[in-house]
C-alpha positions in Angstrom: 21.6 -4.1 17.4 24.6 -5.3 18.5 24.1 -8.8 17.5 23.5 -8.0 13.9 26.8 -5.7 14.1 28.5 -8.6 15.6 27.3 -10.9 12.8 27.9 -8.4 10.2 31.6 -7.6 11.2 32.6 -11.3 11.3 31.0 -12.1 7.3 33.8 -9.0 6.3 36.6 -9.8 8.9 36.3 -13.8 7.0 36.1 -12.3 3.7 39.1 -10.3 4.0 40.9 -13.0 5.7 40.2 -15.2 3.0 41.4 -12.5 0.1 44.7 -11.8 2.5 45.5 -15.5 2.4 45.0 -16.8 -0.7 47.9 -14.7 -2.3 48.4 -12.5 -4.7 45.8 -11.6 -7.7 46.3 -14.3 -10.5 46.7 -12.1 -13.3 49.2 -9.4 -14.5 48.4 -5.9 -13.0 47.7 -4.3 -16.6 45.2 -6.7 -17.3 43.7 -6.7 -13.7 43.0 -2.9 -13.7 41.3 -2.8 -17.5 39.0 -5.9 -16.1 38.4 -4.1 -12.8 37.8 -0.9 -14.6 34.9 -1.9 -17.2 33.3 -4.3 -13.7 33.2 -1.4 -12.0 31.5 1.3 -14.5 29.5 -1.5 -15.7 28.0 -2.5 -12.1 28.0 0.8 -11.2 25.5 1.8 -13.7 23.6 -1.2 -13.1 23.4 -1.0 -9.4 20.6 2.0 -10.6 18.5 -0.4 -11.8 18.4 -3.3 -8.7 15.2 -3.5 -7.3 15.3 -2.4 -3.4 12.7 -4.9 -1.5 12.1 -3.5 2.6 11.4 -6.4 4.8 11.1 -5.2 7.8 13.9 -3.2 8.9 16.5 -4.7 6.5 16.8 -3.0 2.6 17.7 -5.6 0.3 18.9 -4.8 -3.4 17.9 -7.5 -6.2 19.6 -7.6 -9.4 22.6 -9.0 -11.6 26.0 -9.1 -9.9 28.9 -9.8 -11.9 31.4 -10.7 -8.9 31.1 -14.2 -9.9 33.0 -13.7 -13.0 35.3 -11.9 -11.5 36.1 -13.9 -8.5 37.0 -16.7 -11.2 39.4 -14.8 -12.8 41.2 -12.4 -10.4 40.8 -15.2 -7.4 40.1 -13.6 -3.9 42.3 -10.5 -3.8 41.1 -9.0 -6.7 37.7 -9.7 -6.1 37.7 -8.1 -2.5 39.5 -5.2 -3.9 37.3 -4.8 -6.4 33.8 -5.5 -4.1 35.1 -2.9 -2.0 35.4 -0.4 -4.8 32.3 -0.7 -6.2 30.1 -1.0 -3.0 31.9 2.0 -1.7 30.8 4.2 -4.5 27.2 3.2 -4.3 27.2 4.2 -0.7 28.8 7.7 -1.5 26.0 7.6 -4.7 23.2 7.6 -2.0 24.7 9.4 1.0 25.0 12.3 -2.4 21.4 11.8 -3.6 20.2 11.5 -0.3 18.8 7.8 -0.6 20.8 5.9 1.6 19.4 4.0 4.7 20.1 4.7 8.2 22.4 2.0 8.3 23.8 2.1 5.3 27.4 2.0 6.1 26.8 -1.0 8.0 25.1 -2.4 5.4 28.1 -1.5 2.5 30.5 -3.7 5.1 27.9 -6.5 4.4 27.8 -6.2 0.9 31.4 -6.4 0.5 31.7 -9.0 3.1 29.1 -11.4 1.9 29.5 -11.1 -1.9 33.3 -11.3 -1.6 33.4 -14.6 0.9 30.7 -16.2 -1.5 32.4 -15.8 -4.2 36.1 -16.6 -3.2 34.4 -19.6 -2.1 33.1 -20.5 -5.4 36.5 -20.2 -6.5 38.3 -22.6 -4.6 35.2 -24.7 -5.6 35.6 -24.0 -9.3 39.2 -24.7 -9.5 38.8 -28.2 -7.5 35.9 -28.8 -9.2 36.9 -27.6 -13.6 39.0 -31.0 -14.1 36.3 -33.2 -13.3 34.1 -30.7 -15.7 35.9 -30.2 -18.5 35.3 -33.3 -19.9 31.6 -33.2 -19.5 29.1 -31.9 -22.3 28.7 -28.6 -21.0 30.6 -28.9 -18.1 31.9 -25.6 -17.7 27.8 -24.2 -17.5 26.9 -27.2 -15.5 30.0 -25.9 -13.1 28.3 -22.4 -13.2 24.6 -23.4 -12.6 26.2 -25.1 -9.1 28.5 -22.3 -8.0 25.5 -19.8 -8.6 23.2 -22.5 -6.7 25.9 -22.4 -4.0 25.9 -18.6 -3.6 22.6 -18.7 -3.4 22.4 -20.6 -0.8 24.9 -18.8 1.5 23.1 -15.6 0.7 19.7 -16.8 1.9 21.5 -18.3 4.5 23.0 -14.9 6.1 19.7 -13.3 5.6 17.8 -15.5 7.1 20.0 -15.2 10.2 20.0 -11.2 9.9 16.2 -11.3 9.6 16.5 -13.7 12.4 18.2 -11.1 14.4 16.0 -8.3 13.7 12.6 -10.6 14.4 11.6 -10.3 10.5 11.8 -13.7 10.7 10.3 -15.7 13.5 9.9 -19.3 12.6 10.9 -22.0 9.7 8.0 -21.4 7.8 9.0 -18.0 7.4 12.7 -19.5 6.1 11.2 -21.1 4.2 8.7 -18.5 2.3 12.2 -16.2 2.4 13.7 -18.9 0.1 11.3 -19.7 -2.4 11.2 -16.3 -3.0 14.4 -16.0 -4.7 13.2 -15.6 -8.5 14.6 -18.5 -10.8 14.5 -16.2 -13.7 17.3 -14.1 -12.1 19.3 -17.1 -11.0 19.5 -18.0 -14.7 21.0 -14.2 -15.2 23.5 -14.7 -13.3 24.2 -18.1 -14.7 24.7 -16.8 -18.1 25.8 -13.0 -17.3 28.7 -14.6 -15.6 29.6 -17.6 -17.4 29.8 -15.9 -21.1 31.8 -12.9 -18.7 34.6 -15.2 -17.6 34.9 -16.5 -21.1 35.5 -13.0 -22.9 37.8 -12.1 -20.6 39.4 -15.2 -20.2 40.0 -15.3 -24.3 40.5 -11.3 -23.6 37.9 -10.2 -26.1 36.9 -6.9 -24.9 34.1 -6.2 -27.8 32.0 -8.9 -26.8 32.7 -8.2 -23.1 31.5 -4.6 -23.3 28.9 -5.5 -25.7 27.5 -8.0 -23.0 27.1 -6.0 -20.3 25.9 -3.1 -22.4 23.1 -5.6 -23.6 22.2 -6.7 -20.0 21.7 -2.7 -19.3 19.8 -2.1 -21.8 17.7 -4.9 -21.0 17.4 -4.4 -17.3 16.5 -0.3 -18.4 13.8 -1.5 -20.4 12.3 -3.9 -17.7 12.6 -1.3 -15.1 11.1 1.1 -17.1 8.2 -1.2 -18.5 8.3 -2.6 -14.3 7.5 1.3 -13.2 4.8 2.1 -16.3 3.0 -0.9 -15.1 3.2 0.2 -11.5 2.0 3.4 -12.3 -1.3 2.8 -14.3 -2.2 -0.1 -11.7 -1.2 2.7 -9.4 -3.8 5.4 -10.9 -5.9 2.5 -11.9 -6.4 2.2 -8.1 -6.8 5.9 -7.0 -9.5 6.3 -9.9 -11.3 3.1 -8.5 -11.2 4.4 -5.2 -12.2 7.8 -6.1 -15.2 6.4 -8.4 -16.4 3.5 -5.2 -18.5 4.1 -2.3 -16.2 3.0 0.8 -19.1 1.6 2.6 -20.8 -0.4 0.3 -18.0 -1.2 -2.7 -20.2 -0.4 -5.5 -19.9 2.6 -7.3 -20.2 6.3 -6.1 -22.3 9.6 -7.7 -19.3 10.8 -9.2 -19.5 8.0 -11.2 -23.1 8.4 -11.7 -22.1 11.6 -13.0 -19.8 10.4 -15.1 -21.8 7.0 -16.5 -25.0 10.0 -17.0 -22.6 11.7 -19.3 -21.3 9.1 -21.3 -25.0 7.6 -21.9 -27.1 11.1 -22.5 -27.6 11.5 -26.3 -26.5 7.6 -27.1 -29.4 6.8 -28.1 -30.2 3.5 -26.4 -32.9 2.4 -24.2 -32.4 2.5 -20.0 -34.3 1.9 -17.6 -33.1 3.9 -14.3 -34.4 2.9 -11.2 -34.0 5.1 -7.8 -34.6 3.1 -4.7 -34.3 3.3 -1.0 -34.7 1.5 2.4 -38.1 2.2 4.4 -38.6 3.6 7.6 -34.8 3.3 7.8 -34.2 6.1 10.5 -36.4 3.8 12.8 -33.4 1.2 12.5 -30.7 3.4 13.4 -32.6 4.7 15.9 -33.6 1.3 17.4 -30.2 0.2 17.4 -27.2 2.1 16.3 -25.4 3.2 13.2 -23.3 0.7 13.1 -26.0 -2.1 12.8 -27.7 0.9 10.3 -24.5 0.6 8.2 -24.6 -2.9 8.0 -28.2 -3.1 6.2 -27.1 -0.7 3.5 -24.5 -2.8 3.3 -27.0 -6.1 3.0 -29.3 -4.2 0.8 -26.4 -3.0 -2.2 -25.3 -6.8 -2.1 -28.9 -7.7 -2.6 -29.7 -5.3 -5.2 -25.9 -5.9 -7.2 -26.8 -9.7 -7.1 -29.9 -9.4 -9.4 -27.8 -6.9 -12.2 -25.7 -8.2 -15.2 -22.3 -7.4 -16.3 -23.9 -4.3 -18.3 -26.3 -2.6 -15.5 -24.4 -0.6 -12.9 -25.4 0.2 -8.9 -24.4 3.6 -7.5 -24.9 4.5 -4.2 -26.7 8.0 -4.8 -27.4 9.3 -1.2 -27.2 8.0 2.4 -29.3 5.0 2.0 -30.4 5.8 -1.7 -29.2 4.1 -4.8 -29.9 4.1 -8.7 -29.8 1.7 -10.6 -29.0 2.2 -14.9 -30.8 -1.3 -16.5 -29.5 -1.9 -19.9 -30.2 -4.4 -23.1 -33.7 -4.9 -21.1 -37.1 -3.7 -23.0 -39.6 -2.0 -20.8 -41.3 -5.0 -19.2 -38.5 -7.4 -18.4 -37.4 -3.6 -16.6 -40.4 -4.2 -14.0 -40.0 -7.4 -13.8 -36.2 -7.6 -12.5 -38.0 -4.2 -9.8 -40.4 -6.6 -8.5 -37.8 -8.7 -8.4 -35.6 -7.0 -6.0 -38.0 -5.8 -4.0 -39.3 -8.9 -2.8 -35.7 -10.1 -2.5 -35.1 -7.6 -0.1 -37.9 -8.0 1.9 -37.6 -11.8 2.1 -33.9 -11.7 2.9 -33.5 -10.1 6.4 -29.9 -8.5 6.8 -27.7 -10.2 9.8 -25.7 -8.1 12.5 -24.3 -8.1 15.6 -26.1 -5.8 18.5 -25.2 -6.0 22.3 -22.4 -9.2 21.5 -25.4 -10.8 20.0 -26.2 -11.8 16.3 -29.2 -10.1 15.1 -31.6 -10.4 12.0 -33.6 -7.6 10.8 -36.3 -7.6 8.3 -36.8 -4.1 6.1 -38.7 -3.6 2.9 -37.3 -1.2 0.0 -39.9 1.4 -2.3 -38.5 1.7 -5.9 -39.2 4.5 -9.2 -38.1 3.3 -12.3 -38.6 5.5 -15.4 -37.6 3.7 -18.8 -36.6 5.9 -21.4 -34.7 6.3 -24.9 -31.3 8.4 -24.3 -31.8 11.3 -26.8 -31.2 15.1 -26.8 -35.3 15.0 -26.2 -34.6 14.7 -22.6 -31.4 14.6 -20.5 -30.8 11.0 -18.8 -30.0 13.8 -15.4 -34.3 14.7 -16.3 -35.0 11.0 -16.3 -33.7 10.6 -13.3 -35.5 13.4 -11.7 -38.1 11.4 -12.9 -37.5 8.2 -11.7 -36.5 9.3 -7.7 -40.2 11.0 -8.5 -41.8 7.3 -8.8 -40.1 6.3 -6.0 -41.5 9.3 -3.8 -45.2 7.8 -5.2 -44.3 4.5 -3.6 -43.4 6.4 -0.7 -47.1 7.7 -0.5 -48.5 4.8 -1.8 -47.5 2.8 1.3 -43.9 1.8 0.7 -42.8 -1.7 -0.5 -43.9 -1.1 -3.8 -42.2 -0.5 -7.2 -43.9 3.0 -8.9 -42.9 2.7 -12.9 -43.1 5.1 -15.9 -42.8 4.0 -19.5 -41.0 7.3 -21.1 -41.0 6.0 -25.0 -45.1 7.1 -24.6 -43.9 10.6 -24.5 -41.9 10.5 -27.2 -42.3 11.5 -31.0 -42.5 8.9 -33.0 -39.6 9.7 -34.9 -37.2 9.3 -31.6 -39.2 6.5 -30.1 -37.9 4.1 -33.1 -35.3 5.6 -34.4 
């Protein structure tokens, strides 16, 4: 986009004006090349670690910059020269591993641009500004919180007008969200990255200056690193959700079944699995559509997941089949909580929308439940043979109706209260 060019070209044409103008670098050559040599490795290795945000079609890199310090001490010239360094060999970095952005040139001229105009203003701002501050309790940090403040605020400010540009941003609102997204916890990085940097190499104490920003690597590694594990497990936290949940109905799929059947066989406690389905429930799709059919399963998992407790579990075990695993319950309060649901699903009529109109349809549920001990005396995948059994009794028995099985009677003694 030619406006964003535009835009782009005039933040670097100002900042090298501005570097051009203000004279020569303030400090002997010797001194200037060691400084410009350790802020260069030292950003370089650290500009592996920013955090690269997309919005929209802009790539923007969050992290530490160390250009404040810099500016402070070399004045414009050497901080432009040095800005232009730096961004230049991350942009050959990327172009050689192949990560760069399509406009990634464009976007190196910004970098240099912005950073070096922001911070050759600071600058002129610090030098006004140090007299007044010296005197001050902590005057010199109070001086550094502002100037970072300041930065700050020219950077949001270009970047809302490049989003502007691009239409990521379409109204003040959106300015506004942009702002208060800037993390305070990185603003007081910067703060103290840069202010103890301009006082080791002002006092020219290179141990503590390498020391520093070997500290703030190792700590910015760490976080990364910790940043991408967490990503990762909510990552596969999220594909083994999805892989274990029914899409239609949320609640959980027979792979899971599978997997819950495996944990529980042989443990030794008492379920009570209940295998359930809607009636008649071809006549619904065929009355209306699927789409109206889908939304009753939907009605009737809700129904039967709002009766459970944190320790039962709901799988969706065929079309418009589920099973139910009742634990901590004895056999009774097992046929109680079946009666239960049944009459809650055929007192609670599901709601959809046929023909552009809202519809409520009635339907009635059959249930099996078998309750049983887990034990190697029969498989919980036998009990639930069992159970979807009882339901096929309702089924014959006129539907609407809960079919039970007490499984403990057929067990020795010795298992049943063991």
């Amino acid at each position: 986009m030619l406006r964003l060019k535009v835009f782009i070209i005039s933040i670097f044409l100002a900042s090298l004006i501005v570097a051009v103008t203000s004279g020569p670098i303030l400090i002997e050559t010797s001194l200037y090349v060691k400084t410009l040599l350790l802020f260069w490795v030292f950003s370089f290795l650290y500009s592996h670690l920013s955090i690269v945000v997309r919005k929209g079609n802009v790539s923007m890199d969050y992290g530490i910059y160390y250009g404040l310090s810099l500016g402070l001490f070399a004045g414009p010239l050497g901080l432009f020269i040095f800005e232009t360094i730096y961004r230049f060999t991350v942009y050959l970095s990327r172009k050689w591993s192949k990560t760069a952005d399509p406009d990634e040139f464009l976007h190196t001229f910004y970098n240099i641009g912005a950073f070096a105009l922001n911070h050759s203003i600071a600058y002129y701002m610090f030098i006004t500004l140090h007299p007044f501050f010296q005197s001050i309790p902590f005057g010199f940090w109070i001086l550094i919180i502002l100037l970072v403040i300041m930065v700050s605020f020219l950077s949001d400010t270009y970047l809302i007008i490049i989003l502007s540009i691009t239409g990521d941003i379409k109204s003040r609102n959106d300015a506004i969200d942009f702002v208060k997204s800037r993390s305070l916890l990185d603003m007081g990085k910067i703060i103290f990255s840069n202010g103890l940097l301009l006082l080791f190499i002002q006092q020219q104490n290179w141990e503590m200056l390498i020391a520093l920003f070997i500290l703030n690597y190792l700590v910015s590694r760490s976080y990364v690193a910790k940043s991408q594990s967490m990503q990762h497990k909510i990552e596969r936290d999220k594909f083994k959700q999805m892989a274990y949940t029914d899409f239609l109905t949320e609640v959980y799929n027979r792979a899971f079944m599978d997997k819950k059947m495996d944990e529980y066989n042989n443990s030794g406690e008492n379920i009570g699995i209940i295998v359930s389905d809607i009636d008649t429930f071809k006549n619904i799709n065929d009355t209306y559509n699927h789409a109206v059919g889908d939304r009753v399963i939907q009605h009737y998992a809700a129904t039967l997941q709002s009766y459970l407790d944190d320790g039962d579990y709901l799988f969706r075990s065929g079309g418009e089949e589920f099973t139910i695993f009742l634990r901590n319950r004895d056999y009774q309060e097992c046929i109680e909580l079946a009666e239960k649901m049944k009459s809650g699903v055929e007192t609670t009529p599901a709601m959809a929308e046929f023909k552009a109109e809202n519809i409520s349809i009635p339907y009635t549920a059959s249930f099996g439940l078998y309750y049983y001990k887990t034990s190697n005396h029969l498989e919980i995948k036998k009990a639930y043979v069992y159970a979807d059994h009882l339901l096929l009794d309702s089924k014959e028995l006129g539907k609407n109706r809960v079919s039970v099985k007490n499984g403990l009677t057929d067990m020795p003694l010795s298992l049943r209260y063991n």
